[in-house]
Backbone as a printed PyTorch tensor [residue, N CA C, xyz], in Angstrom:
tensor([[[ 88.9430,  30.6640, 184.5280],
         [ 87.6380,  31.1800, 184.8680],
         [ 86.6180,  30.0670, 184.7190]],

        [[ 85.7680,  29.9360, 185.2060],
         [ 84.8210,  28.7890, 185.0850],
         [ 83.4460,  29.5850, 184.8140]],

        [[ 82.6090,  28.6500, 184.7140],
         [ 80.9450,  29.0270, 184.1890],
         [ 80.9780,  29.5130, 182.4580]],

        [[ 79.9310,  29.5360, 182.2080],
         [ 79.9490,  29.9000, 180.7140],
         [ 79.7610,  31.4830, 180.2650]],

        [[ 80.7220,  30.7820, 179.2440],
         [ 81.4190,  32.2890, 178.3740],
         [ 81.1130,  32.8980, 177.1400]],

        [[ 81.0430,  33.8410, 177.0290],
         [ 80.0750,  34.2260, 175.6740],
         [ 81.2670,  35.1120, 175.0070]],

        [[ 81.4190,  35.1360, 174.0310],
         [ 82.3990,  36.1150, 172.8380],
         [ 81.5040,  36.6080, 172.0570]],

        [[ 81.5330,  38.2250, 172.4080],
         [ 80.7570,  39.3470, 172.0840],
         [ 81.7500,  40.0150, 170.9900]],

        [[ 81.4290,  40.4830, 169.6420],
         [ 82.5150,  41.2950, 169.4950],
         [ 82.0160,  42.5210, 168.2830]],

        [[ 82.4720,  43.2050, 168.0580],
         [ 82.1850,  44.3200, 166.8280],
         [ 83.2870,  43.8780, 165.4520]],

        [[ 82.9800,  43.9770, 164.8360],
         [ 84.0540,  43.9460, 163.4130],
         [ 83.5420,  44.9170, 162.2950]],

        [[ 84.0550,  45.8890, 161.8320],
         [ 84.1410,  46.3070, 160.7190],
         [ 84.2440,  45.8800, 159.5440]],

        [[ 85.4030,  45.6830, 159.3860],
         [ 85.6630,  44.6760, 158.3110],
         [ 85.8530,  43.1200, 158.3350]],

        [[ 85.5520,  42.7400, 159.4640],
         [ 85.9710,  41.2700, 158.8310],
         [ 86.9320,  40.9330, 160.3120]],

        [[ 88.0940,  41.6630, 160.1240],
         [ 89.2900,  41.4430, 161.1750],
         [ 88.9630,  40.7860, 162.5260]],

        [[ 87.8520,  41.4770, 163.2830],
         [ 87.7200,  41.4200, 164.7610],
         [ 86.8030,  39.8840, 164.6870]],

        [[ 86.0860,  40.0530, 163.6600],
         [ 84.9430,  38.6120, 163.3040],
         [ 85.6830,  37.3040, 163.2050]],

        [[ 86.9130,  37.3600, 162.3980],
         [ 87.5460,  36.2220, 162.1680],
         [ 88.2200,  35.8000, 163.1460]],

        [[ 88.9370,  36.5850, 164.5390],
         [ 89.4280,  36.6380, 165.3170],
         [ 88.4480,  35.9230, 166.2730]],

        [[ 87.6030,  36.2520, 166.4420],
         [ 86.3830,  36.0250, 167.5470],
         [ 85.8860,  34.3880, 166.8030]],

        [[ 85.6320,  33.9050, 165.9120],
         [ 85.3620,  32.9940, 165.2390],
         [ 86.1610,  31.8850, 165.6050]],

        [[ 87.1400,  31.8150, 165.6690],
         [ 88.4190,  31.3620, 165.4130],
         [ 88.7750,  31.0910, 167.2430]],

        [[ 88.5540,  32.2100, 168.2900],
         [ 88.0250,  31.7800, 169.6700],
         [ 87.3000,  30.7600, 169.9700]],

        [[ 85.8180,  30.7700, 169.1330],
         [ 84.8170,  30.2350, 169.3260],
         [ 84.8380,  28.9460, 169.4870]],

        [[ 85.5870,  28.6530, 168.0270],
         [ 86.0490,  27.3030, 167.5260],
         [ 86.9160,  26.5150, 168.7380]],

        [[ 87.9870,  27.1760, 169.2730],
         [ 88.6570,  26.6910, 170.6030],
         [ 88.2920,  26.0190, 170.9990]],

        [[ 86.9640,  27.2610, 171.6730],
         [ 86.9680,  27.2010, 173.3790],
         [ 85.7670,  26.7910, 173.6680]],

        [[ 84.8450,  26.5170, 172.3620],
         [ 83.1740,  26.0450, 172.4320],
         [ 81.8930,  27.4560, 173.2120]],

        [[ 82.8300,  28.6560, 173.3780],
         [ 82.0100,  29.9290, 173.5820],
         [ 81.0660,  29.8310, 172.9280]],

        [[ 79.9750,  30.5150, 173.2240],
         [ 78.7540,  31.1000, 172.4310],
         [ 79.2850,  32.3950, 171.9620]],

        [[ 78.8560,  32.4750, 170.9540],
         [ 79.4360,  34.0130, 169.7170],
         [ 77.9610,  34.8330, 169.5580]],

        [[ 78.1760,  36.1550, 170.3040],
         [ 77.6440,  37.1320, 169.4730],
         [ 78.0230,  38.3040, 168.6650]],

        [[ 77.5470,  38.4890, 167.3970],
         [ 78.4720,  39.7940, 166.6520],
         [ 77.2810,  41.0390, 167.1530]],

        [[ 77.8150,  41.7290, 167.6900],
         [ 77.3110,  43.1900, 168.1680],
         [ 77.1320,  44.0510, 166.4350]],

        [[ 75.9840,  44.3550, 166.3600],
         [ 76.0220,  44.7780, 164.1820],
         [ 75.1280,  45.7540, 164.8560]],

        [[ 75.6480,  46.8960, 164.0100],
         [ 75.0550,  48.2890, 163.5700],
         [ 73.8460,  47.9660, 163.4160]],

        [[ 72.4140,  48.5370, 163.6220],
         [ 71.7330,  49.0330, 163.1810],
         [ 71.6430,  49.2320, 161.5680]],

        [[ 72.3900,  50.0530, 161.1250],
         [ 72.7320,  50.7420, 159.6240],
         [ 74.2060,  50.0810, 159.9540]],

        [[ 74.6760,  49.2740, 158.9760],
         [ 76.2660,  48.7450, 158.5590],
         [ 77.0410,  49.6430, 158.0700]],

        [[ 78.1260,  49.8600, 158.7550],
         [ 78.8910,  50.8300, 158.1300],
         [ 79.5400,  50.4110, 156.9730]],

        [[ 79.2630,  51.3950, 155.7300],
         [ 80.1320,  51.5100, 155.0590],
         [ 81.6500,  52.0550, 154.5770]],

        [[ 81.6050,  52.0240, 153.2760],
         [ 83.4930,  52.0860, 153.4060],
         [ 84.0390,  54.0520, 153.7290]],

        [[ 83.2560,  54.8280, 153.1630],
         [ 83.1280,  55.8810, 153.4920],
         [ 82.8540,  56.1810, 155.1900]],

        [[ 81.8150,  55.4570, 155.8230],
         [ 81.3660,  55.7670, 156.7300],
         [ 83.0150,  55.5420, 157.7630]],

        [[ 83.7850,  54.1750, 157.3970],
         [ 85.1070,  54.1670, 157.9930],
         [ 86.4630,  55.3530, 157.6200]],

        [[ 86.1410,  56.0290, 157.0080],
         [ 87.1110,  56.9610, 156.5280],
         [ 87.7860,  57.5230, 157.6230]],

        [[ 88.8450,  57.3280, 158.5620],
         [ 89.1140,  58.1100, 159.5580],
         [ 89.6500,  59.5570, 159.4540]],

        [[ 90.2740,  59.8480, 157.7640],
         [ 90.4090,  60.8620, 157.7470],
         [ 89.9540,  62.1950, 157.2650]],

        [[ 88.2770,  62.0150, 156.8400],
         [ 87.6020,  62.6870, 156.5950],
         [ 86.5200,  63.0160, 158.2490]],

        [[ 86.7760,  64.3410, 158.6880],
         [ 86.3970,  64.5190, 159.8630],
         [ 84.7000,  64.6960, 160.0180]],

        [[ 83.9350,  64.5800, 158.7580],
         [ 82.2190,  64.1080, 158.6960],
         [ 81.6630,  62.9310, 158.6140]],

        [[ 82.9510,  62.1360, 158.1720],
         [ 82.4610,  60.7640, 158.1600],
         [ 81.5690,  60.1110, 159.2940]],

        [[ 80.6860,  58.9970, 159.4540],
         [ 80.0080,  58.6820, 160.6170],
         [ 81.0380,  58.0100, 161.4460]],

        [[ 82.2120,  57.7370, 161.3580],
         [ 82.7950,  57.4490, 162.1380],
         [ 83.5830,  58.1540, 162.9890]],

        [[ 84.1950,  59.0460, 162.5840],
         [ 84.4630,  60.5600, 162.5630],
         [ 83.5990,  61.1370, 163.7830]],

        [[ 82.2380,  61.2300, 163.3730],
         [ 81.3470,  61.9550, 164.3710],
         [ 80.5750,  61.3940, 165.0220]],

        [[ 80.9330,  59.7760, 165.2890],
         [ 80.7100,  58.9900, 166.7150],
         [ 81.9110,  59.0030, 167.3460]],

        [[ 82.4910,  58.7310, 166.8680],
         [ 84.1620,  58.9070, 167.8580],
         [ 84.2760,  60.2150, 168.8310]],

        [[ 84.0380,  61.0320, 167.5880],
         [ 84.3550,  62.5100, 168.4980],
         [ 82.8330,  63.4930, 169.6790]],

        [[ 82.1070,  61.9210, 169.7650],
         [ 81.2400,  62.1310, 170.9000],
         [ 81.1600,  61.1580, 171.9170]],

        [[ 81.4540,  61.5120, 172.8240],
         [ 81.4170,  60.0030, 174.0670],
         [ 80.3870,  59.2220, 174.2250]],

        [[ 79.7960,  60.2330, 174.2530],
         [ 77.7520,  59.8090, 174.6660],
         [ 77.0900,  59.6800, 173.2870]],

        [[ 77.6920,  59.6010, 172.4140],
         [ 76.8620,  58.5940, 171.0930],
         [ 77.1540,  57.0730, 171.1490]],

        [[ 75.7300,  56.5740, 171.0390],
         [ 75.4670,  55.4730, 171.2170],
         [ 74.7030,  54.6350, 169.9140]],

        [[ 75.4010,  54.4420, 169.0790],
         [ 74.7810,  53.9500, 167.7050],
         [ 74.4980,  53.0500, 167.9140]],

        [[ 72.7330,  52.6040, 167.2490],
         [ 71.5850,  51.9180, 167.5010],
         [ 72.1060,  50.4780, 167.1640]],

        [[ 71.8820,  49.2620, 167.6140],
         [ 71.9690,  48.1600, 167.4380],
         [ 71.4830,  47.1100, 166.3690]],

        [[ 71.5120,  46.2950, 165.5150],
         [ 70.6250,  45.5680, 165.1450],
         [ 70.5620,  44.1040, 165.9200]],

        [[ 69.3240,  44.0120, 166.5310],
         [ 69.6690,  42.5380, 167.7150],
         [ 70.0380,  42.9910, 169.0570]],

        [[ 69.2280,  42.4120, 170.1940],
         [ 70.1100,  42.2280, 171.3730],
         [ 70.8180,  41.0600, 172.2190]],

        [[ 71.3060,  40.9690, 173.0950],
         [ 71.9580,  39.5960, 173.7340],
         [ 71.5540,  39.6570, 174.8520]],

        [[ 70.8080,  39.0540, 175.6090],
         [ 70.9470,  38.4520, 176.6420],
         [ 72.0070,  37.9900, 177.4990]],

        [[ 72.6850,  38.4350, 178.4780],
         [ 74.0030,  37.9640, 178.8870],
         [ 73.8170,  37.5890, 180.2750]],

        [[ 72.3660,  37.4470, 180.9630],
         [ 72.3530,  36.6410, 182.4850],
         [ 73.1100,  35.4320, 182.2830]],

        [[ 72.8260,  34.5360, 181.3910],
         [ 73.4950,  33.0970, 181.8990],
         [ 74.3390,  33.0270, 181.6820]],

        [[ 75.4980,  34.2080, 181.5340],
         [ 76.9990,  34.3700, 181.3640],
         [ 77.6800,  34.8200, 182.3720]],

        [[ 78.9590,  33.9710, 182.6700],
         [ 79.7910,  34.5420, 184.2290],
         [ 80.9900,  35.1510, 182.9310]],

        [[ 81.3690,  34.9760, 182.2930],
         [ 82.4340,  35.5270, 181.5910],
         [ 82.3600,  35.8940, 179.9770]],

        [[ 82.6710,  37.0790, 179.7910],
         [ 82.3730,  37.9560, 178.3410],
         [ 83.6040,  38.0190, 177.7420]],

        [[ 83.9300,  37.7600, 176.5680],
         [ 85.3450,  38.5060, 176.0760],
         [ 84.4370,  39.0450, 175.3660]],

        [[ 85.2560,  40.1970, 175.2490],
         [ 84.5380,  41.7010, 174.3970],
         [ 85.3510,  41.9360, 173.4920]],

        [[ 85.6720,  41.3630, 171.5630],
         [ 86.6300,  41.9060, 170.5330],
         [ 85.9010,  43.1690, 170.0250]],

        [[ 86.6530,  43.5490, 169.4530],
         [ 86.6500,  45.0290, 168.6880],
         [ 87.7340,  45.6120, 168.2830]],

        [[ 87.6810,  46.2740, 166.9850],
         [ 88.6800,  46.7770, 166.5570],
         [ 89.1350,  48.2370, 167.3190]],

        [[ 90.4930,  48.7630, 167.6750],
         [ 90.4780,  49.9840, 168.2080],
         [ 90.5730,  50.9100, 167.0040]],

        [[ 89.0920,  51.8250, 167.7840],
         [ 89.1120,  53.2530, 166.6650],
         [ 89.4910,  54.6540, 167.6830]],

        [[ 90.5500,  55.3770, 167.5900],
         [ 91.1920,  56.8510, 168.1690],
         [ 91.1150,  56.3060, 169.7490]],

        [[ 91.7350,  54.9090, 169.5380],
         [ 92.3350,  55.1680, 171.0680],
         [ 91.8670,  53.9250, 172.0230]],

        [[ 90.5760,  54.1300, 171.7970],
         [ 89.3190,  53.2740, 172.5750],
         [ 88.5380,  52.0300, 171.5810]],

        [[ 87.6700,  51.4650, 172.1580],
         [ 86.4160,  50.8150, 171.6030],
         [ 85.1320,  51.7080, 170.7200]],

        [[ 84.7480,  51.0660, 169.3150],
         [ 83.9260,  51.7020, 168.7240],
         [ 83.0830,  52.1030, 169.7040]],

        [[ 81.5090,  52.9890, 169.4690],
         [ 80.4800,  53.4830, 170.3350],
         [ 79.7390,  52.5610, 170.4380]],

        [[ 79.8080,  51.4960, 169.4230],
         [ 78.5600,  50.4420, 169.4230],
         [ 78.7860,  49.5270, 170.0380]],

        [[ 80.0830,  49.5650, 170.4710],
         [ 80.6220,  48.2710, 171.9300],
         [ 79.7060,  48.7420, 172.9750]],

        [[ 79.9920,  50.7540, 172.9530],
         [ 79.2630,  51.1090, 174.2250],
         [ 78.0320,  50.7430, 174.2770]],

        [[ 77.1730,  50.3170, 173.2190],
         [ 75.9830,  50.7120, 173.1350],
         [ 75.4570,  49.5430, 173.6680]],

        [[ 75.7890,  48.2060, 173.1990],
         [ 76.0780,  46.7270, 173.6330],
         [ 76.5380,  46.9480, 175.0190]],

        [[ 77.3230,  47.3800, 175.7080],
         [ 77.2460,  47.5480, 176.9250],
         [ 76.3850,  48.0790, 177.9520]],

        [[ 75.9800,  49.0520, 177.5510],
         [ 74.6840,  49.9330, 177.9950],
         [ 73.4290,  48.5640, 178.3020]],

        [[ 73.0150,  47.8660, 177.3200],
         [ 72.4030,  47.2190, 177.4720],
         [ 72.5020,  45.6310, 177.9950]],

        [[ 73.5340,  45.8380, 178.6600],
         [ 73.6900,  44.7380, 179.3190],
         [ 74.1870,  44.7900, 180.8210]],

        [[ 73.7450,  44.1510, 181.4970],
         [ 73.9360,  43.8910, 183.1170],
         [ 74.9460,  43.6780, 183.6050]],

        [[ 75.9250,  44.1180, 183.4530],
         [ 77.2890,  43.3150, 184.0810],
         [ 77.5240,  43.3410, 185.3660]],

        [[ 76.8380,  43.0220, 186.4360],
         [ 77.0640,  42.9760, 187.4920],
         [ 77.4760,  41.4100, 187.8160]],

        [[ 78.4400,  41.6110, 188.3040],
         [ 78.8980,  39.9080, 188.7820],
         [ 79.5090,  39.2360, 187.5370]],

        [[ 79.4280,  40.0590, 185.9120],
         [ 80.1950,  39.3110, 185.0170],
         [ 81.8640,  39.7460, 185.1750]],

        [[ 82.9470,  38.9630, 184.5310],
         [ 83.7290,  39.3310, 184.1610],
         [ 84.0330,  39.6510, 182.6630]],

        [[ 84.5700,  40.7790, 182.4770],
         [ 84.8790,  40.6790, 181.0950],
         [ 86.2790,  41.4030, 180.7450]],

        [[ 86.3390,  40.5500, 179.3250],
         [ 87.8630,  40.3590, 179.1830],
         [ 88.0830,  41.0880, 177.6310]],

        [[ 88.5530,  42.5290, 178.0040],
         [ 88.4640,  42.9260, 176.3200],
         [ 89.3470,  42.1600, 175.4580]],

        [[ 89.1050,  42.4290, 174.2590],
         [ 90.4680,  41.6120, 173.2640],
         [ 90.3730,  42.8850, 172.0410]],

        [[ 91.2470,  42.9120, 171.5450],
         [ 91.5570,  43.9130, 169.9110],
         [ 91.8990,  43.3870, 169.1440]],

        [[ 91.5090,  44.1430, 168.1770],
         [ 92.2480,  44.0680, 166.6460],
         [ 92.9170,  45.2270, 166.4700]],

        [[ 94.1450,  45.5650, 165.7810],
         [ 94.6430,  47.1720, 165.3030],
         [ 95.9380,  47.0210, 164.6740]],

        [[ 96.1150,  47.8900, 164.1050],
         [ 97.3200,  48.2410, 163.0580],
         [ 98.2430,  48.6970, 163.3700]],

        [[ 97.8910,  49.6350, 164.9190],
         [ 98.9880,  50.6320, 165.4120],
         [ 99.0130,  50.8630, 167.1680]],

        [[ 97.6160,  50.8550, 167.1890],
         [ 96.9980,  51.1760, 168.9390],
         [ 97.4720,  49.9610, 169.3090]],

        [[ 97.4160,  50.0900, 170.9790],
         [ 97.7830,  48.7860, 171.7230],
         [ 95.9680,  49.1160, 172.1420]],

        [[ 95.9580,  48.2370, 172.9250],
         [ 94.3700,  48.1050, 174.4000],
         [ 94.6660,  48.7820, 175.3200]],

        [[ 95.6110,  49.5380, 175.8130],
         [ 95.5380,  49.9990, 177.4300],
         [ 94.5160,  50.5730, 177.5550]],

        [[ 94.3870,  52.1540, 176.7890],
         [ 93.7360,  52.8890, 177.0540],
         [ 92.3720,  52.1580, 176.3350]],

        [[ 91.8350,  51.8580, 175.8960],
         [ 90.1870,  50.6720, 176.0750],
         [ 90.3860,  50.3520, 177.2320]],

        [[ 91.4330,  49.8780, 177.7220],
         [ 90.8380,  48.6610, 179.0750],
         [ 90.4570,  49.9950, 180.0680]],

        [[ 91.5270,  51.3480, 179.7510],
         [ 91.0000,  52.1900, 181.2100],
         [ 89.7350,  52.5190, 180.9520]],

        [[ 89.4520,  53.1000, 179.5310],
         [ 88.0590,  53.7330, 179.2300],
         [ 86.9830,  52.9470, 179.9180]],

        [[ 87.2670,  51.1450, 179.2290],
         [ 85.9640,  50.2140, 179.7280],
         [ 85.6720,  50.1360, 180.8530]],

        [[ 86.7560,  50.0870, 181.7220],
         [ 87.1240,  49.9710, 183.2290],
         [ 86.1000,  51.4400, 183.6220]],

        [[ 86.9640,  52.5460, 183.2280],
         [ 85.8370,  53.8160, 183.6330],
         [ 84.6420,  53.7940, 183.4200]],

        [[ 83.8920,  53.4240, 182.3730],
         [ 82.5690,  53.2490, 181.8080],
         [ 82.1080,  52.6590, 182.3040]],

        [[ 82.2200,  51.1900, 182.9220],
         [ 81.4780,  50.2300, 183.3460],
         [ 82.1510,  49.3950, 184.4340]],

        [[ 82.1600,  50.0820, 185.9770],
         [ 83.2590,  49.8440, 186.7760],
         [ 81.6050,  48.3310, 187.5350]],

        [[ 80.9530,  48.5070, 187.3130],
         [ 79.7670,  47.1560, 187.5100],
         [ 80.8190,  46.0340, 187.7110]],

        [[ 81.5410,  46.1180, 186.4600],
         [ 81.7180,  44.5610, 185.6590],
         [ 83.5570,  44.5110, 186.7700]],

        [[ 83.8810,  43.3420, 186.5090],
         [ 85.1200,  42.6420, 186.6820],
         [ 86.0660,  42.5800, 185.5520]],

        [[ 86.8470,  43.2590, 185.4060],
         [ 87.3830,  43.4850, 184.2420],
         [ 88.4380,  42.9480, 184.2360]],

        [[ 88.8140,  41.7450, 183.3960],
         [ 89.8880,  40.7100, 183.2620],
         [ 91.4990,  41.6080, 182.3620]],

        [[ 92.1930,  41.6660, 182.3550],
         [ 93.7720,  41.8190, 181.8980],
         [ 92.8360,  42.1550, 180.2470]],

        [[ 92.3890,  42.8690, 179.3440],
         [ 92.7790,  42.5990, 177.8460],
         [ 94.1550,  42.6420, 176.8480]],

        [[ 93.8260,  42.2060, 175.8930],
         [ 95.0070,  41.8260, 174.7900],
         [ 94.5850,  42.2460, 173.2790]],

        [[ 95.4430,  42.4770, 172.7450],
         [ 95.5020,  42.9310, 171.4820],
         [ 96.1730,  41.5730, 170.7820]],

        [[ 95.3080,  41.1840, 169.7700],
         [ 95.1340,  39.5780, 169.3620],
         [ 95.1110,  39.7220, 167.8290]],

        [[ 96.1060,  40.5430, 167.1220],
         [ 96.2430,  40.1190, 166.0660],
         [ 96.7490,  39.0720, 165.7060]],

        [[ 96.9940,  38.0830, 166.2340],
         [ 97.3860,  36.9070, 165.8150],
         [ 97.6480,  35.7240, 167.7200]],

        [[ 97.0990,  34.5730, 167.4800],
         [ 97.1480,  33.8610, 168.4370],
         [ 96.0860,  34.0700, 169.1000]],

        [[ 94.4840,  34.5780, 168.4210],
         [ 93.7490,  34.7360, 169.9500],
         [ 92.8390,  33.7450, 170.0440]],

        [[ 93.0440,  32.3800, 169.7480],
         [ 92.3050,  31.3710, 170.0690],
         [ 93.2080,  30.5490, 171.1370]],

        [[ 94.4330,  30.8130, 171.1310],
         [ 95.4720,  30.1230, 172.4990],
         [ 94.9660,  31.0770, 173.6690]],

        [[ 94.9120,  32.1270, 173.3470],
         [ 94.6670,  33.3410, 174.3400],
         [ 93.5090,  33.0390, 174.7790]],

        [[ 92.3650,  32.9410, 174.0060],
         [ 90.9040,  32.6910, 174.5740],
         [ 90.8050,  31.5950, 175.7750]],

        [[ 92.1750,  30.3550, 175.1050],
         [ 91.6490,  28.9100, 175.8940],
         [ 92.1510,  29.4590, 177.3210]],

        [[ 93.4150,  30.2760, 177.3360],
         [ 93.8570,  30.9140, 178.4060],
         [ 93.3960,  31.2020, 179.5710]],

        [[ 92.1900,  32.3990, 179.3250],
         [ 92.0270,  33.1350, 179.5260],
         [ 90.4950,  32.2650, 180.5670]],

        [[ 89.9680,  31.7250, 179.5840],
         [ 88.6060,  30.5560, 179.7820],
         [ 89.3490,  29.5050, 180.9070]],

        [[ 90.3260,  29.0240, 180.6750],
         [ 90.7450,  27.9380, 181.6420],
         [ 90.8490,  27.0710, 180.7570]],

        [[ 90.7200,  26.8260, 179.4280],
         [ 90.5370,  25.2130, 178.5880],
         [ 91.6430,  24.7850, 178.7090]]])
C-alpha cells in the first residue's frame, strides 16, 4: 500500500497498545490510541457480570462511548485499526472513532488482540458499518504483528 499510514487502536489493558506500539516501531506509522472518555476500569471489564459497562455497551449496537481526543485522518490513505475482540466484534469506542472519521477513499486494515475469538466476524461487522472505507484482509496478531504491519504497509 503506499501513502501514509496511521495505527489507530483501542486497548484495555495494555495488550492491543503494545501490539500497535511495536507496529509503529517497524513501520514508522503515526500512532493514535482511541481512549475512553471515562477509562475503563477493572469492574467496568467484567464480561461476566451482565451490568457491567461493558456488558451494557456491547449489548447495544448504537452505543457510542464518548471519546477522550480526536484524530484527524485526511492526510491518511491507510488505517490499521487494533482492538481487542469483545462478544464477537470491535469494542463501541472503535465505533465511535469511526463515526468520526471520513473514510472515504481510506483503506483500512483491522488487526486483534484475543484469547479465544478469531476477526472474521469484526471484519464483516466493520465492513457492514462502514462500507465508505476499503477494507483490507484483517488479522488477529497476538504475536508477529509488526512483520504483519511491514506486510501489509509494503515496508
Amino acid at each position: 500500500m503506499s501513502g501514509k499510514a496511521l495505527i489507530a487502536y483501542f486497548s484495555a489493558t495494555g495488550t492491543t497498545a503494545d501490539v500497535a506500539r511495536g507496529m509503529a516501531d517497524v513501520t514508522g506509522a503515526d500512532l493514535f490510541e482511541i481512549r475512553p472518555e471515562a477509562p475503563y476500569s477493572e469492574a467496568d471489564l467484567d464480561w461476566t457480570n451482565k451490568k457491567s459497562r461493558s456488558s451494557v455497551e456491547m449489548g447495544d449496537e448504537s452505543c457510542r462511548p464518548p471519546m477522550a481526543g480526536t484524530m484527524d485522518v485526511s492526510g491518511y490513505d491507510t488505517i490499521l485499526l487494533g482492538f481487542p475482540v469483545w462478544w464477537y466484534v470491535e469494542p463501541r469506542i472503535v465505533d465511535t472513532f469511526l463515526d468520526s472519521c471520513d473514510l472515504s477513499g481510506k483503506t483500512v486494515v483491522p488487526f486483534a488482540t484475543s484469547g479465544g475469538s478469531g476477526i472474521e466476524k469484526c471484519q464483516s461487522h466493520l465492513e457492514r458499518l462502514y462500507p465508505q472505507a476499503s477494507w483490507g484482509k484483517g488479522r488477529l496478531v497476538n504475536s508477529g504483528g509488526a512483520e504483519w504491519a511491514k506486510d501489509v504497509l509494503g515496508e
